[in-house]
LUMFI-497020 format. One record per residue (C-alpha): chain; y, z, x. Coordinates in steps of 0.1 Angstrom, whole numbers, plus 5000, padded with zeros to 4 digits. Example, Ala and Ser with C-alpha at 12.3 -4.5 7.8 and 13.67 -1.06 7.14 Angstrom:
// LUMFI-497020
+---+------+------+------+
| c |   c2 |   c3 |   c1 |
+---+------+------+------+
| A | 4955 | 5078 | 5123 |
| A | 4989 | 5071 | 5137 |
+---+------+------+------+
// end
This chain:
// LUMFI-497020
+---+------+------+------+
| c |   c2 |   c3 |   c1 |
+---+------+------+------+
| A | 7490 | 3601 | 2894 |
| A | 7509 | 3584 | 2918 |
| A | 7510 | 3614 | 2945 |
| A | 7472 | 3616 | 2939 |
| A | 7463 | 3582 | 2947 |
| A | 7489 | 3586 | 2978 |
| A | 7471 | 3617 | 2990 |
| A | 7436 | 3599 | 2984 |
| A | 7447 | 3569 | 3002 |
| A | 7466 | 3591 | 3036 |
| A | 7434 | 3611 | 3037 |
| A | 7416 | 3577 | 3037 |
| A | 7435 | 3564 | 3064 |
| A | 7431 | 3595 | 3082 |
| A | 7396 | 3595 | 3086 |
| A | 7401 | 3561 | 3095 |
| A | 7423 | 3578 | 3126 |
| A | 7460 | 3566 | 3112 |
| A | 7481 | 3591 | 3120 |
| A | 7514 | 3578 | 3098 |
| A | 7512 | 3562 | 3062 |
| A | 7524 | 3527 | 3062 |
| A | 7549 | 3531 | 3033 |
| A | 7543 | 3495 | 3024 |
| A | 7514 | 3503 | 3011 |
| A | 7530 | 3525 | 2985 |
| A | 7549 | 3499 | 2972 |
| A | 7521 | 3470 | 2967 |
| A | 7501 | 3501 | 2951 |
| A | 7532 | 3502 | 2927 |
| A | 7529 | 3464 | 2920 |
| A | 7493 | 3467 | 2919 |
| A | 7495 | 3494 | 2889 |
| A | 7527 | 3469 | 2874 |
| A | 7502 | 3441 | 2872 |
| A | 7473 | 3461 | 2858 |
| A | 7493 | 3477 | 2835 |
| A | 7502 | 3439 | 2824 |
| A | 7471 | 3428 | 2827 |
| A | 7458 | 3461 | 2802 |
| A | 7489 | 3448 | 2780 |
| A | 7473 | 3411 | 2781 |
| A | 7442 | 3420 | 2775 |
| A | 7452 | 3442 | 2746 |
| A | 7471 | 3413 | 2732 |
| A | 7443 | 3396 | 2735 |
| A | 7423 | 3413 | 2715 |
| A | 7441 | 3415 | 2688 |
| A | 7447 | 3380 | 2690 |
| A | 7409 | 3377 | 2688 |
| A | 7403 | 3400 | 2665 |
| A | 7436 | 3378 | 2643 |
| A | 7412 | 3347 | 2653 |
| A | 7382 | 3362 | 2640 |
| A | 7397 | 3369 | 2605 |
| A | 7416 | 3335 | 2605 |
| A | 7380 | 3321 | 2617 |
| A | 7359 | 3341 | 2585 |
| A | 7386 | 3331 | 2561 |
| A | 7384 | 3297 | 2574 |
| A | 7348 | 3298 | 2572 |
| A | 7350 | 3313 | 2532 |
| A | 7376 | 3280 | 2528 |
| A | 7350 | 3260 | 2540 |
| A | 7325 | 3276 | 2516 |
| A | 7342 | 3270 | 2489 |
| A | 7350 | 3237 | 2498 |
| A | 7316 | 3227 | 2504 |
| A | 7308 | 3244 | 2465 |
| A | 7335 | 3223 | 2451 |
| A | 7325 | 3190 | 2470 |
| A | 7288 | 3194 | 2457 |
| A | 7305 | 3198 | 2422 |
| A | 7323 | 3169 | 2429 |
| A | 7292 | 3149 | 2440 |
| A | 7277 | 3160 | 2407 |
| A | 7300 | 3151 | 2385 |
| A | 7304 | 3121 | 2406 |
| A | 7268 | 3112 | 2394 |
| A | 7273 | 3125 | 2359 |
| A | 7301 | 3098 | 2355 |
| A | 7279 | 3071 | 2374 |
| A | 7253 | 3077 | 2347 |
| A | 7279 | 3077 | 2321 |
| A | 7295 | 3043 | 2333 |
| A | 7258 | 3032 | 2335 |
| A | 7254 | 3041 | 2298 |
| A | 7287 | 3023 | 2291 |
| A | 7280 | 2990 | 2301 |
| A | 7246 | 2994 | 2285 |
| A | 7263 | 3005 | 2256 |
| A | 7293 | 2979 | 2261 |
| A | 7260 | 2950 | 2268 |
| A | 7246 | 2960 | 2234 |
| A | 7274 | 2963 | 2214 |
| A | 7280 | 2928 | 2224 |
| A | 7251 | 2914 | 2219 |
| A | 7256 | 2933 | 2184 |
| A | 7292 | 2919 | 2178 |
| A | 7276 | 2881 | 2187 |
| A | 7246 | 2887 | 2160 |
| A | 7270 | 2897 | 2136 |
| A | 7293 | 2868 | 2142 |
| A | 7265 | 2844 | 2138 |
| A | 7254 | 2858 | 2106 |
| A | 7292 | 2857 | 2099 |
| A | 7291 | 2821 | 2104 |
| A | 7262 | 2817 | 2085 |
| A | 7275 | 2838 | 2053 |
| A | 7305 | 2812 | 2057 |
| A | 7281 | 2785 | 2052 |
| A | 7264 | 2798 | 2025 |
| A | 7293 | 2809 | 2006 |
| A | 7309 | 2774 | 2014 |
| A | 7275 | 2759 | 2002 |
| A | 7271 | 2781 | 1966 |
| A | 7310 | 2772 | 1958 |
| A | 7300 | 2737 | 1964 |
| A | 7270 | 2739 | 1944 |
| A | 7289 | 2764 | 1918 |
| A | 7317 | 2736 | 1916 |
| A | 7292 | 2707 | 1912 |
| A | 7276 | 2731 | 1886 |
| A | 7310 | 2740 | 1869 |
| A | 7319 | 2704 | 1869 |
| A | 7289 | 2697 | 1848 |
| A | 7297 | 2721 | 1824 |
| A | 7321 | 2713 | 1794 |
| A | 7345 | 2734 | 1778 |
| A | 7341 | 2742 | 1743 |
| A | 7369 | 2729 | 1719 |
| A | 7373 | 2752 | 1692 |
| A | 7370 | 2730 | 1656 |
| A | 7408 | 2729 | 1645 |
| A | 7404 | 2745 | 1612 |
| A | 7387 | 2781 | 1632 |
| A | 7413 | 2807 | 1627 |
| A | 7411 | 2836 | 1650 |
| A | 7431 | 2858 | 1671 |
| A | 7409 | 2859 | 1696 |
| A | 7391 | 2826 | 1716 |
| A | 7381 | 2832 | 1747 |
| A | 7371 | 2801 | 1772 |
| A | 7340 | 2788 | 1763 |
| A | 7313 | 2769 | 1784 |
| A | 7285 | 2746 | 1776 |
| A | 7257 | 2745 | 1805 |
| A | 7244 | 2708 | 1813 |
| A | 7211 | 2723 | 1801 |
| A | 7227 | 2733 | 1762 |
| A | 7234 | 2772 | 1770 |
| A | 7268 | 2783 | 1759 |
| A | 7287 | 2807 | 1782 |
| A | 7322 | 2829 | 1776 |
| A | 7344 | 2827 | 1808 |
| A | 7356 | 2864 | 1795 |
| A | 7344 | 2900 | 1823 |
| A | 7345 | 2928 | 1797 |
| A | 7350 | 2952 | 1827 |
| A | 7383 | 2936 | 1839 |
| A | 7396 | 2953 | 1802 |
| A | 7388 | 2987 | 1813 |
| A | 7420 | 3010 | 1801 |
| A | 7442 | 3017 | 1833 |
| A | 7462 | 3044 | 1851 |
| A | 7451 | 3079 | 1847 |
| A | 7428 | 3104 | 1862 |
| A | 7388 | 3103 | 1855 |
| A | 7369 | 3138 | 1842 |
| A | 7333 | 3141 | 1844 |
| A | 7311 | 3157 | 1814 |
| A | 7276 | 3169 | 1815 |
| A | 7252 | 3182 | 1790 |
| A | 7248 | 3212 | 1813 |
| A | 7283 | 3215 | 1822 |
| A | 7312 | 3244 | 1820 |
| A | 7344 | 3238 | 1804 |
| A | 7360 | 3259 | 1832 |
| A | 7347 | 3236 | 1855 |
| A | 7372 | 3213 | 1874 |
| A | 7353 | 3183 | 1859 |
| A | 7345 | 3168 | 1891 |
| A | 7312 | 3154 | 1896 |
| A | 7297 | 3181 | 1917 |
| A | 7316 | 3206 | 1892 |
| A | 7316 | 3189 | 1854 |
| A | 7330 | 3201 | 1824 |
| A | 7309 | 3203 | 1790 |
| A | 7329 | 3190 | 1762 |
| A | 7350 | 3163 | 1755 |
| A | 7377 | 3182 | 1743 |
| A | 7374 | 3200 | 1775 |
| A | 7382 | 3165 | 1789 |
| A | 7407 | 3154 | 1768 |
| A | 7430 | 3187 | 1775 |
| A | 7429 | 3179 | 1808 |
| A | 7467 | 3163 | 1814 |
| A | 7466 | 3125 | 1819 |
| A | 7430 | 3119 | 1813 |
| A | 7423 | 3081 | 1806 |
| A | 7384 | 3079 | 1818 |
| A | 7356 | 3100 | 1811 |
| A | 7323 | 3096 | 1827 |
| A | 7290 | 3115 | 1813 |
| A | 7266 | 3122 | 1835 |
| A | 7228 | 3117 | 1823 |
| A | 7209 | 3134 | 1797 |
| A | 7217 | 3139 | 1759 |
| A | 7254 | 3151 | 1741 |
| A | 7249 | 3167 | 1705 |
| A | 7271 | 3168 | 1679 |
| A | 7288 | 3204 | 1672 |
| A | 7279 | 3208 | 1708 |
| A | 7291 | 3186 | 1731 |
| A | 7315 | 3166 | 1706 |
| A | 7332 | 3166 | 1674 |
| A | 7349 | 3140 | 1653 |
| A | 7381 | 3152 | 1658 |
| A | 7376 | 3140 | 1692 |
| A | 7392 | 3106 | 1691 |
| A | 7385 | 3084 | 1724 |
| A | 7416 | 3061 | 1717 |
| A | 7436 | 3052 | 1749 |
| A | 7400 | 3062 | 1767 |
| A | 7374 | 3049 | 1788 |
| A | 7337 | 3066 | 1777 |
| A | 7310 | 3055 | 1802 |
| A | 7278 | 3070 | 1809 |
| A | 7259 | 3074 | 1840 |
| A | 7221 | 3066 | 1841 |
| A | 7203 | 3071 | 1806 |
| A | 7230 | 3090 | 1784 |
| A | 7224 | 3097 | 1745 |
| A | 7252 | 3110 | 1721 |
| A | 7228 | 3124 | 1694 |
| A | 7251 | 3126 | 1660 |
| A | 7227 | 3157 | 1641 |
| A | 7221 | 3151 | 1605 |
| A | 7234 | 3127 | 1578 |
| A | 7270 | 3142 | 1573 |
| A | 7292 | 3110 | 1579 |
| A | 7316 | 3125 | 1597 |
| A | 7286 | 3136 | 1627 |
| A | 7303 | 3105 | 1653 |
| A | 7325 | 3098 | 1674 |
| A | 7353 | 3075 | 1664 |
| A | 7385 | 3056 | 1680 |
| A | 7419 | 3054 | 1660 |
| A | 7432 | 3029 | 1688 |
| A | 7418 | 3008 | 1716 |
| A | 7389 | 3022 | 1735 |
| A | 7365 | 3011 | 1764 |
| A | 7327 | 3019 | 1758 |
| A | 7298 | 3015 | 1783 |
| A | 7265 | 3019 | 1788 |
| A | 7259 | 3047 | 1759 |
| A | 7231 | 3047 | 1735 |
| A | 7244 | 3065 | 1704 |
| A | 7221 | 3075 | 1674 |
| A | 7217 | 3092 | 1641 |
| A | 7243 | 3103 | 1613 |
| A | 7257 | 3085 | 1583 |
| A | 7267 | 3058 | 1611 |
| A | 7265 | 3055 | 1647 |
| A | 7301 | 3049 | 1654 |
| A | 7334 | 3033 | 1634 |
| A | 7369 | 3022 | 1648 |
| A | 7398 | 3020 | 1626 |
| A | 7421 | 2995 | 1644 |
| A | 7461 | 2980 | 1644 |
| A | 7471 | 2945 | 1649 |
| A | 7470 | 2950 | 1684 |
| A | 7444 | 2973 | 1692 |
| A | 7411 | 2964 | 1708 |
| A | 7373 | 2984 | 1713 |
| A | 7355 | 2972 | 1741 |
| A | 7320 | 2976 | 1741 |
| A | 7293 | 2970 | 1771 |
| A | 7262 | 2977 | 1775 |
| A | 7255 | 2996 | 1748 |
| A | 7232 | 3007 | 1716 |
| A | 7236 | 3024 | 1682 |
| A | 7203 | 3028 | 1662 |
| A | 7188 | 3053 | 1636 |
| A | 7216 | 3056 | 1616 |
| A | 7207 | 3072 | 1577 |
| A | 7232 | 3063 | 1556 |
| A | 7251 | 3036 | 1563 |
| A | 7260 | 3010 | 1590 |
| A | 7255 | 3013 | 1627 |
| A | 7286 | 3000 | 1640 |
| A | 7314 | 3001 | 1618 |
| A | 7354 | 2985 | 1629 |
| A | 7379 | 2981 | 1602 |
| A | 7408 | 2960 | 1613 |
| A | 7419 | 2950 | 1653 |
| A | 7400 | 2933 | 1673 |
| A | 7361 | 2940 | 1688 |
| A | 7348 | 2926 | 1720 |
| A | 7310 | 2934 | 1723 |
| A | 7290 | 2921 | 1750 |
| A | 7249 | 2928 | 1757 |
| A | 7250 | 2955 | 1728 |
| A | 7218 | 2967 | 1707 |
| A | 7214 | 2977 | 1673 |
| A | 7182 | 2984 | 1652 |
| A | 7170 | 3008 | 1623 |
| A | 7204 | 3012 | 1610 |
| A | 7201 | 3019 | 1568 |
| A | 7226 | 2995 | 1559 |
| A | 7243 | 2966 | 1583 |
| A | 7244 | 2966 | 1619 |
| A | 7274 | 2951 | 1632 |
| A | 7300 | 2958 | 1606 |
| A | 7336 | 2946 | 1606 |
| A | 7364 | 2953 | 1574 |
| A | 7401 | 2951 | 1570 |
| A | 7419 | 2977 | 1577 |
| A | 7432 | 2984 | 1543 |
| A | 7457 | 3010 | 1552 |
| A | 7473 | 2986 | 1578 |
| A | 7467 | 2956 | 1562 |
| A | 7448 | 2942 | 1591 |
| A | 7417 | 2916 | 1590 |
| A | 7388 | 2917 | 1615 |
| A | 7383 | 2898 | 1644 |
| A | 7353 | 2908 | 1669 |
| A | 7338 | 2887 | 1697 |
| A | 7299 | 2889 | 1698 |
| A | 7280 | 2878 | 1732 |
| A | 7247 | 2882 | 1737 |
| A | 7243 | 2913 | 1710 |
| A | 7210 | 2920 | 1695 |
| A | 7202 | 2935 | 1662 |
| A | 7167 | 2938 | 1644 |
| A | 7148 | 2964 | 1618 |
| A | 7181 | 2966 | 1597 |
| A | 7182 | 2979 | 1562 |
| A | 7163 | 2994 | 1534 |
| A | 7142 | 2985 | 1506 |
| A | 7176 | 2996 | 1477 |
| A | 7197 | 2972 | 1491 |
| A | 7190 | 2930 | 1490 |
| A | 7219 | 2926 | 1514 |
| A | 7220 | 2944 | 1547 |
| A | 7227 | 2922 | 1581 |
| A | 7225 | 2921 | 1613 |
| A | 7261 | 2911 | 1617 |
| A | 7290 | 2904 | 1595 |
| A | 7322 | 2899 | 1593 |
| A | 7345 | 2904 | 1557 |
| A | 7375 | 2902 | 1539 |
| A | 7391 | 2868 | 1557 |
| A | 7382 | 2881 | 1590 |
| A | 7368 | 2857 | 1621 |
| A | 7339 | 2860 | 1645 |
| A | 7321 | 2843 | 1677 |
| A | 7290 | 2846 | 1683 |
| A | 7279 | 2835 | 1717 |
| A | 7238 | 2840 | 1726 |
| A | 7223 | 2869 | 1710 |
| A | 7191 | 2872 | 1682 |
| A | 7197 | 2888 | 1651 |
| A | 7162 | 2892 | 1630 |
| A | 7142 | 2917 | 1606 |
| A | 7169 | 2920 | 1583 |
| A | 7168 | 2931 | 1542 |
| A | 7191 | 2905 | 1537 |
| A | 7208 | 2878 | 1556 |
| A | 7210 | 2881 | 1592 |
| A | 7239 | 2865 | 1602 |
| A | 7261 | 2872 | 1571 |
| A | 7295 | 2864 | 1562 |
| A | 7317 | 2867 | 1537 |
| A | 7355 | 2863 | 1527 |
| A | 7374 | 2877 | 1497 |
| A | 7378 | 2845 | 1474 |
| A | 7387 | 2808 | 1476 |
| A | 7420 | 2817 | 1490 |
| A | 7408 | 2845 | 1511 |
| A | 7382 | 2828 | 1537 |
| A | 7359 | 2845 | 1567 |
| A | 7359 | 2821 | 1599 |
| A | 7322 | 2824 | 1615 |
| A | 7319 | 2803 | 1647 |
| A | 7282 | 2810 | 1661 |
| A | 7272 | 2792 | 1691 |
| A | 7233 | 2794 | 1708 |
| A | 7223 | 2822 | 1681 |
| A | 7186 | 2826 | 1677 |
| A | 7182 | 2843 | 1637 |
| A | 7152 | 2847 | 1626 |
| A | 7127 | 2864 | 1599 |
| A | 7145 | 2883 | 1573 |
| A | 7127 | 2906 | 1553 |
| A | 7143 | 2904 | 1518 |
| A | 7119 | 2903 | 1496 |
| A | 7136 | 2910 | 1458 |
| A | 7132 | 2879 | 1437 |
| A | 7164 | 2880 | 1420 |
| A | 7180 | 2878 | 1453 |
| A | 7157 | 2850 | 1472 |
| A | 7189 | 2832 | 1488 |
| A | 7191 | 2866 | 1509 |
| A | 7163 | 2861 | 1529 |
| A | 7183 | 2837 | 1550 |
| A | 7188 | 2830 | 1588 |
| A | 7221 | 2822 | 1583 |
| A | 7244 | 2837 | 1550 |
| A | 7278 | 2824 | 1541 |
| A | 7301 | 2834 | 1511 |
| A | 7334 | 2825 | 1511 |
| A | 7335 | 2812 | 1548 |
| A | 7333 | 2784 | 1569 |
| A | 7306 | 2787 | 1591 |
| A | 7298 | 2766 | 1624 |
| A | 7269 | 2764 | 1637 |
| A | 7259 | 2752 | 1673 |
| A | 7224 | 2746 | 1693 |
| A | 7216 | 2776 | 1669 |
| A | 7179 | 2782 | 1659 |
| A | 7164 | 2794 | 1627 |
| A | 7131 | 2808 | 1619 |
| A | 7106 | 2824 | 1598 |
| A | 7136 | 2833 | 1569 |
| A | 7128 | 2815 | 1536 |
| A | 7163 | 2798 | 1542 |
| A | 7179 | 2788 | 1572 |
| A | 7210 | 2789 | 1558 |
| A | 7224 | 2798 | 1525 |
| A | 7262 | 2788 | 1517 |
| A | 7279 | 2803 | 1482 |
| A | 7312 | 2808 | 1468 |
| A | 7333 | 2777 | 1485 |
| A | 7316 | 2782 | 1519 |
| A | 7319 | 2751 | 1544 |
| A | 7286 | 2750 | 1569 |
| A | 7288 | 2726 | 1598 |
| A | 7252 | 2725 | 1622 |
| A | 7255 | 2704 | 1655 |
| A | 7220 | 2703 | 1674 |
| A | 7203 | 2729 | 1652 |
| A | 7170 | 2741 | 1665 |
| A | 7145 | 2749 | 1638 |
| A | 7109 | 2741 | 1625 |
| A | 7118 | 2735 | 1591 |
| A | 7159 | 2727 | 1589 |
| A | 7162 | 2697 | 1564 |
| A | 7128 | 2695 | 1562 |
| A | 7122 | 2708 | 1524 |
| A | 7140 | 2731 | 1508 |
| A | 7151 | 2753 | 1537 |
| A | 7189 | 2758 | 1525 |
| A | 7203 | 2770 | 1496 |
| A | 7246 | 2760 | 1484 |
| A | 7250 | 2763 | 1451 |
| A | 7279 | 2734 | 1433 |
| A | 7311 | 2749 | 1452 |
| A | 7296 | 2748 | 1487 |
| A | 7282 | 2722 | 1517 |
| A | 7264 | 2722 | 1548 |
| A | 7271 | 2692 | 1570 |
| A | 7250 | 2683 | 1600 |
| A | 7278 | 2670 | 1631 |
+---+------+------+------+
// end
């Protein structure tokens, strides 16, 4: 290459009329080709510095891409969390104005609650507490209230008695014994609820429980609570005595409307056993009393009794034990008792040296005495302390037996009687066999106006 461009140049210079090459020339041809050969070797670094640009430059530019897609994300959520903050302090604005409305009602509530037990202490100071006469014998007196406008009142909450501890099953008519006994899931039976381990409560959901089907009198409720929810019936089938439920111990009972058989119910009680009964009825019984408790002692509050065939309320000793009666009445109704074979079936009575409070209630329509009750003998009174009880209209109509159709019966008791109010009986009050009556306030339309009591020689009523 060399000698060619040597020859081209001498043959240049030649024609030019040079005779001799300047060997200078050589060498600055030689420099020449040095410097653009380094020039070839710049350029070519060069380019691939350029081209190393290029893809630094489209990776930059991909960078900037996605820089640019995550700064528009950015500015979105940026105004997602503007519009969220906004929604907070709305939020945070209204709960506040919230939290002051319920702070004034607050205050308010304060005032009225501080006003009613203001007004419930003026009221409460204006009532006065009943002092039991000194000569009443019975385990059980609760507190007792007069109103300043002559109601009597028991300080006494039925529900607070409620048996405690254990674990609650629920029945329905409908149910399955396999069930868990839940509410959602209920069992059928009660024996189905009283296998289950540790069962104090059962709860029966609405509609109607037969007898042979849903219960048997082998199942004993003692040590239970039995409360129905919404309109629940135990239906005892047929006259067989046995068709009830009964309790060999204390018992809790509420809101249950029990009818038919012999009787409705019966408790056999100890010393120290109690039924509690709330809320509930016993009617068409066919063969003998509604309610029947022997022995222990019987709270009943707001209970219902009609068409039983004999008494209504119906309280014994418990021979076996040798236990007497005791039972609390308050605000109990019973009406349409007895039949026409009888001349002495009552609304309510107590026997056999037993005691009894009646607080509120009416007790009327009656074959016999309403409120009736009797003790053994002389030595063997009944204690009857009634206070507000409306009796009224008996229905005994067998002429040998006229002192029956009574408001008011006592045989072998002392009986007090308080505000009470008679009606409509042939006698307001009848008092045999060394039986004590004492009336304070009575409210009648004929009391001690005529012959409206009967005592025969061993007995007295007393107005107080």
């Amino acid at each position: 290459m060399k000698k060619f461009m040597v020859t081209v140049l001498a043959a240049l210079i030649g024609s030019l009329g040079y005779v001799v090459v300047d060997q200078s020339i050589e060498d600055r041809m030689a420099v020449l080709e040095e410097q653009v050969q380094e020039l070839q070797e710049h350029n070519s670094s060069l380019l691939d510095k350029n081209s190393e640009y290029g893809e630094n430059h489209s990776q930059a530019e991909e960078q900037h891409s996605v820089y640019e897609e995550k700064f528009s994300q950015a500015e979105e959520q940026h105004s997602v969390f503007e519009e969220k903050h906004s929604l907070i302090e709305e939020n945070q604005t209204e709960m506040q104005t919230q939290l002051d409305s319920i702070s004034s009602q607050l205050d308010r509530a304060y005032e009225e609650i501080e006003e009613l037990n203001s007004r419930y202490n003026d009221i409460k100071s204006k009532h006065t507490k009943f002092i039991y006469p000194a000569e009443f014998k019975s385990r059980l007196k609760p507190n007792i209230y007069k109103t300043s406008y002559g109601e009597y009142y028991a300080d006494f909450d039925i529900t607070e008695h409620r048996i405690k501890g254990g674990k609650a099953v629920y029945l329905s008519p409908d149910g399955d014994d396999r069930n868990p006994g839940t509410k959602e899931s209920p069992k059928r039976t009660f024996k189905a609820a009283f296998n289950e381990t540790d069962c104090t409560t059962v709860y029966l959901l609405e509609g109607t429980y037969r007898y042979g089907e849903h219960y048997y009198t082998s199942d004993d409720i003692a040590g239970k609570n039995i409360i129905g929810i919404g309109k629940v019936k135990l239906n005892n089938v047929g006259k067989n005595s046995s068709s009830c439920l009964h309790s060999s111990g204390t018992a809790y009972l509420k809101n249950l409307e029990i009818s038919g058989g012999t009787k409705c119910f019966y408790a056999t009680l100890g010393l120290n056993e109690y039924l509690y009964i709330y809320k509930c009825s016993f009617h068409d019984c066919e063969g003998g009393n509604a309610l029947s408790v022997t022995g222990g002692n019987s709270y009943l509050v707001e209970c219902e009794v009609y068409n039983a065939y004999l008494d209504g309320f119906n309280y014994h000793k418990n021979s076996g034990e040798n236990v007497i009666p005791c039972a609390v009445e308050i605000n109990c109704k019973a009406y349409n008792i007895g039949n026409s074979e009888n001349h002495s079936c009552n609304a309510s009575t107590i026997h056999d040296g037993g005691s009894i409070i009646r607080i509120g209630g009416e007790y009327c329509g009656c074959h016999g005495g309403n409120v009736a009750d009797t003790g053994t003998s002389e030595q063997v009174l009944s204690y009857s302390l009634n206070l507000g009880v409306y009796s009224h209209g008996s229905t005994q109509s067998d002429p040998e037996h006229p002192e029956f159709n009574s408001s008011f019966w006592a045989r072998y008791t002392n009986m007090w009687l308080y505000e009470c109010k008679s009606d409509s009986s042939t006698y307001d009050i009848t008092a045999l066999s060394y039986s004590s009556v004492y009336t304070t306030g009575m409210n009648t339309d004929k009391l001690f106006s005529g012959d409206t009591s009967y005592t025969d020689k061993s007995s007295t009523i007393t107005e107080k």
